[in-house]
N, C-alpha and C positions, 0 to 999 in steps of 0.2 A: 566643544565639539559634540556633536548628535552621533551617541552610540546606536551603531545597528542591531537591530532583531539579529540574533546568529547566523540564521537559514532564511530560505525561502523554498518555497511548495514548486514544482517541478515544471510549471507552466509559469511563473508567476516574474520570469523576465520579459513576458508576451507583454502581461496586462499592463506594466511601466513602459515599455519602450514605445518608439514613436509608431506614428497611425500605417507607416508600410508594413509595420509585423504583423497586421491586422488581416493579411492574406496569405499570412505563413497557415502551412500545417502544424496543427499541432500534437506533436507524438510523445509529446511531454510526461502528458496527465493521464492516472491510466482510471478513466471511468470508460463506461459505456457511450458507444460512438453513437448512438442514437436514445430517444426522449421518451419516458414513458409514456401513455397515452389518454395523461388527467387531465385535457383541455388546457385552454388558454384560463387563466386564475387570473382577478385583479382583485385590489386591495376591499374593494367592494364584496366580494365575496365570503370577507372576515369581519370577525367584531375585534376593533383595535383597539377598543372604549373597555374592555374588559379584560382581565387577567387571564391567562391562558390556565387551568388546572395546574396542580401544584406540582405532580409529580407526572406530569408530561403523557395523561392522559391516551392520546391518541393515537403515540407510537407504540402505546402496550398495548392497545386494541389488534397493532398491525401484527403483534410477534403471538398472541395468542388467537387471533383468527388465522393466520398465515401456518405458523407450527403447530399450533395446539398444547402451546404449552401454557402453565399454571400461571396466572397472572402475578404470584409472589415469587416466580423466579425471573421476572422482568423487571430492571433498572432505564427507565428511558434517559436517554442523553443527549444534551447538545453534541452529537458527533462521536464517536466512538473517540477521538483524542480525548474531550472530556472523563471517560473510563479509565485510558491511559495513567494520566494526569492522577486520578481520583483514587485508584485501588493502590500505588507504593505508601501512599500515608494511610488511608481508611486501614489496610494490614500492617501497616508498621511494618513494613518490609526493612530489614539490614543487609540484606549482600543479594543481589537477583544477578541470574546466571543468564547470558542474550547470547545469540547466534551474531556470529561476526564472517559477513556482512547483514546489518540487516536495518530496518527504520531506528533510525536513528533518536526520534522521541521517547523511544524506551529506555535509549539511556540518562537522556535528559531529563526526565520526571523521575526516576531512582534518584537522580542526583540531588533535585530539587527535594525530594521528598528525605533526603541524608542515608539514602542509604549505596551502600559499597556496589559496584561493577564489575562484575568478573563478564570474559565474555570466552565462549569456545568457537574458534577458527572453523570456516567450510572451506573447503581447500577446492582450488580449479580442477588438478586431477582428476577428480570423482565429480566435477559437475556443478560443482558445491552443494552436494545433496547432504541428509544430517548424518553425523556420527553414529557409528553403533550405539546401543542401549547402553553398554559397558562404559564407554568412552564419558556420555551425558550421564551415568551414573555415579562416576569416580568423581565428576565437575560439583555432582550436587552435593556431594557428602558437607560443601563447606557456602553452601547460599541456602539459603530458605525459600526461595523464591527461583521460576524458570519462565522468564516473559519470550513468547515467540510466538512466528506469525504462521498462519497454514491459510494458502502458499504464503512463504518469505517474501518481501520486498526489499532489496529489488534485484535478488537471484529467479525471482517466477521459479522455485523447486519443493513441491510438497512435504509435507510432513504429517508415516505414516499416523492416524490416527490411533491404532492399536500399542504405539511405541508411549504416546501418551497416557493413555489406558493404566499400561504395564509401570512406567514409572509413577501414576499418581497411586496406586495400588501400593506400592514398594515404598514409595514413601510420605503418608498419610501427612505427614505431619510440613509436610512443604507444601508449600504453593504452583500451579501450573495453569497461568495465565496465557491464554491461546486469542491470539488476535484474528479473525475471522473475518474482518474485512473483504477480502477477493473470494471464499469459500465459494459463493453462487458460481462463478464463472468455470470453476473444476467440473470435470466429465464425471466423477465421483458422489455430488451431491446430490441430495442431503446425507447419505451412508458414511462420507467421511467428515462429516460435521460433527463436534463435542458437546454444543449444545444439548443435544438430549440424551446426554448423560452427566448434568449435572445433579441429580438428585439422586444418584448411586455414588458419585463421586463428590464428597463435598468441598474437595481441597482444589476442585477444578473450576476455573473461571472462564469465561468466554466474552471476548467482545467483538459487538458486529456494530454494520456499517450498513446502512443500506443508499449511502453516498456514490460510490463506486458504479455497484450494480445499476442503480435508478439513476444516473447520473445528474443527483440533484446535492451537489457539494454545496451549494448557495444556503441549501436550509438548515445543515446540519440534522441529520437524522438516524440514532444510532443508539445500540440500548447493549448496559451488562446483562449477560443471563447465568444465572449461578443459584448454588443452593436457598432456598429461604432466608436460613440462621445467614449466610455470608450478607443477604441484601439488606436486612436488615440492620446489620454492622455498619453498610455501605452508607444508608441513610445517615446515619448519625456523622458523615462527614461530609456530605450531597449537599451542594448549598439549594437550595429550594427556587424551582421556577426559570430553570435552567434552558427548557425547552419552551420557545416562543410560540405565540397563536396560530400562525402562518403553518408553521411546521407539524405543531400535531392534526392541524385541521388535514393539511396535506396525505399523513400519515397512512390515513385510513383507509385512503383513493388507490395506494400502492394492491390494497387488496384484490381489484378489480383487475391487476396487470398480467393475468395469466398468460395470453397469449403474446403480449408484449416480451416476456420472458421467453418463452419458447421462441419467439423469433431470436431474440438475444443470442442465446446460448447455440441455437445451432446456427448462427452466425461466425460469429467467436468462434467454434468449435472447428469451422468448415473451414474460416481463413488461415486458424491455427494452421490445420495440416498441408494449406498452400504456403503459407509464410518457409516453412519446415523445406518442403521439398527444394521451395523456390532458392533458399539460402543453399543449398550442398552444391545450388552452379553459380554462386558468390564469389568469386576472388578476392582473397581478403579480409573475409569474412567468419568470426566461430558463434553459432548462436548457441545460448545457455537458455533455460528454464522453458516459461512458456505452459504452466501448469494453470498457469491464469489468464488476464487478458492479455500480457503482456512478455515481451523478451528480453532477454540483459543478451547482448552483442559483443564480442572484441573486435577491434580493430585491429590488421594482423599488417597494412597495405603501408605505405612507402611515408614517412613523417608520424607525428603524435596525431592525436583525437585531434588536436585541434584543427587542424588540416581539412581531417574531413567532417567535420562541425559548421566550419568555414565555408566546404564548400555546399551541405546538405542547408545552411541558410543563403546561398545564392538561388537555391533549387525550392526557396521560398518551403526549406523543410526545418523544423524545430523535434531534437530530441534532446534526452535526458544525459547529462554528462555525470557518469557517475564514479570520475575518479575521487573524490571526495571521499567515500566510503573505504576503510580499512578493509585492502584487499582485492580490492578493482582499480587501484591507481593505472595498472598496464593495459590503458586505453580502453576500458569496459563502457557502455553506452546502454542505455534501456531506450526502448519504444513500446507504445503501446497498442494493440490489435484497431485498427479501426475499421469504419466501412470500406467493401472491396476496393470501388475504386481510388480511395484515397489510399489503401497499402500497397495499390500497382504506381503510385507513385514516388511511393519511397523504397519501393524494390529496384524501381528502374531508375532511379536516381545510385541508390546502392552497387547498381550493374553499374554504371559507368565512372561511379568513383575513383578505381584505382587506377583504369587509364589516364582518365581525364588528370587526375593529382600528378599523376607521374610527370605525365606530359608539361603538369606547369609549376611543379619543383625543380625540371630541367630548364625551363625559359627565366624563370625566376626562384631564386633557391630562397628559403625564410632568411631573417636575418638569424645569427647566432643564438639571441638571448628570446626570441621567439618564446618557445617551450617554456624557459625558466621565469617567464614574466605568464607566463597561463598558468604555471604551479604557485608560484606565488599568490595570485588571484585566489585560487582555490582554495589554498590553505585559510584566508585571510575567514576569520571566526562570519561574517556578513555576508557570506556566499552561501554558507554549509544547506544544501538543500536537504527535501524531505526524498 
């Protein structure tokens, strides 16, 4: 029997099913709803007959033209997972300390890399925003290592950046790997970015994405930015040539996307506060985070998630299921912000949810084992999404 990959990526039951999902919405995947503005590329435009640069050239073009930072504090990457993956063995990490709920690769590359998982609980109460300084304090005295994301995935809830600060300060001799991914998309940036202050802090690490924001997941495009001495370290476990021709050529073009950006963000920004309002006349409905592009939801209305899963893919709508993750099993659901008039369609699909469900759990009730044949699925290790 053909063992499965564990997970799969949050869209990635679109790209296998058959060609009707092909006019589903997809609220899956939380990049940017719209293309940056580097024309049409075809393969003519590359040299394929040639090596790409060793050390992936072009994306360290994009984070020291773009930031301004020293080009010996740039690692370029196949993808910010690659950094994941690369810094619990490059640091010989033994015990990293994760937010629970959160991406879940964090704990898979500690494990791969042998080292121990502790995780500290966000609790619904409070939003699942982070713990007091105290709480993550008392956690670290027994990991050497504190991998987390600003904003979390897939709570969409920040994390102050001065909180980080305070604890790499306090304890020099640990590790605070901040995954930066979604950062562009916060009303905060660049002021609550770590990046530029890795050369005051040398125990802090940062890894970015620029997949997400540029919505260019195809090429993989994402770099460590950390002290010199750390990147240097990093090297000596980096396999070489990581980052293909395609991608760093692409790289560079991102520099040119300023107004691209600016549309972006106050996009995002503008829908945010209508998604926000729109949801408080939801029946049914609690929305969480939203610090990003994105919302974690519960389902409050009449059956499980799957119910209305079931019925948001009649409505040719795809989101994110995210009882999988420790601590959102009680019907929690992400979507992601996209263009206007594709979020007036899963608002207004949203609005008529719990009449419509109601109405036809009364005509037709599920059968019994409903529910516990969708838990079982879930659990099942070849589901576990990102």
């Amino acid at each position: 029997m053909t063992t499965l990959y564990h997970h799969q990526h949050g869209g990635a039951q679109l790209n296998h099913a058959s060609q009707k999902s092909r006019a589903m919405l997809d609220f899956s995947v939380n990049i940017s709803p719209i293309s940056p503005p580097i024309g049409t590329l075809s393969l003519d435009t590359f040299s394929l007959q040639a090596y790409p640069s060793i050390d992936g050239r072009g994306i360290k073009d994009f984070y020291t033209g773009k930031f301004g930072f020293n080009g010996d504090t740039v690692l370029p990457l196949n993808g910010a997972i690659e950094g994941i993956y690369l810094l619990p063995r490059a640091l010989g990490l033994r015990r990293i300390l994760l937010l629970s709920p959160s991406f879940y690769e964090y704990e898979r590359a500690g494990r791969i890399a042998g080292a121990e998982i502790a995780f500290l609980p966000l609790s619904a109460e409070n939003g699942f925003k982070l713990p007091s300084i105290e709480l993550i304090a008392e956690a670290l005295l027994h990991a050497d290592a504190f991998m987390i994301a600003n904003p979390n995935n897939p709570t969409g809830t920040e994390v102050p950046p001065e909180i980080i600060m305070a604890l790499a300060s306090r304890f020099p001799d640990k590790w605070f790997i901040l995954d930066e991914a979604f950062i562009q998309f916060t009303h905060a940036f660049p002021g609550n970015s770590l990046m530029g202050k890795v050369m005051a802090l040398k125990n802090v690490v940062v890894v970015h994405s620029l997949t997400k924001f540029y919505a260019l997941p195809g090429l993989r495009l994402g770099a460590i930015i950390a002290h010199p001495d750390v990147i240097r370290r990093l090297l000596n476990y980096k396999e070489p040539w990581t980052v293909n021709a395609i991608a760093e050529s692409v790289a560079p073009l991102l520099l040119e996307c300023g107004a691209y950006e600016e549309e972006l963000r106050d996009m995002i920004f503008s829908e945010r506060e209508r998604i926000v309002e729109s949801f408080s006349t939801i029946e049914g409905m609690k929305l969480v985070g939203g610090a990003a592009n994105f919302f974690l939801a519960q389902w409050n209305g009449d059956g499980s998630l799957d119910v209305l899963l079931s019925w948001l893919v009649g409505q040719q709508i795809h989101v994110r299921d995210c009882r999988n993750f420790t601590g959102l099993e009680d019907n929690y659901f992400r979507f992601a912000i996209r263009q206007p008039l594709e979020n007036d369609r899963l608002l207004d699909a949203l609005r008529s949810a719990m009449l419509s469900i109601s109405t036809q759990l009364q005509t037709n009730p599920l059968p019994e084992n409903f529910n516990h044949q969708s838990s079982d699925r879930r659990k099942n290790g070849s589901e576990r999404c990102l």
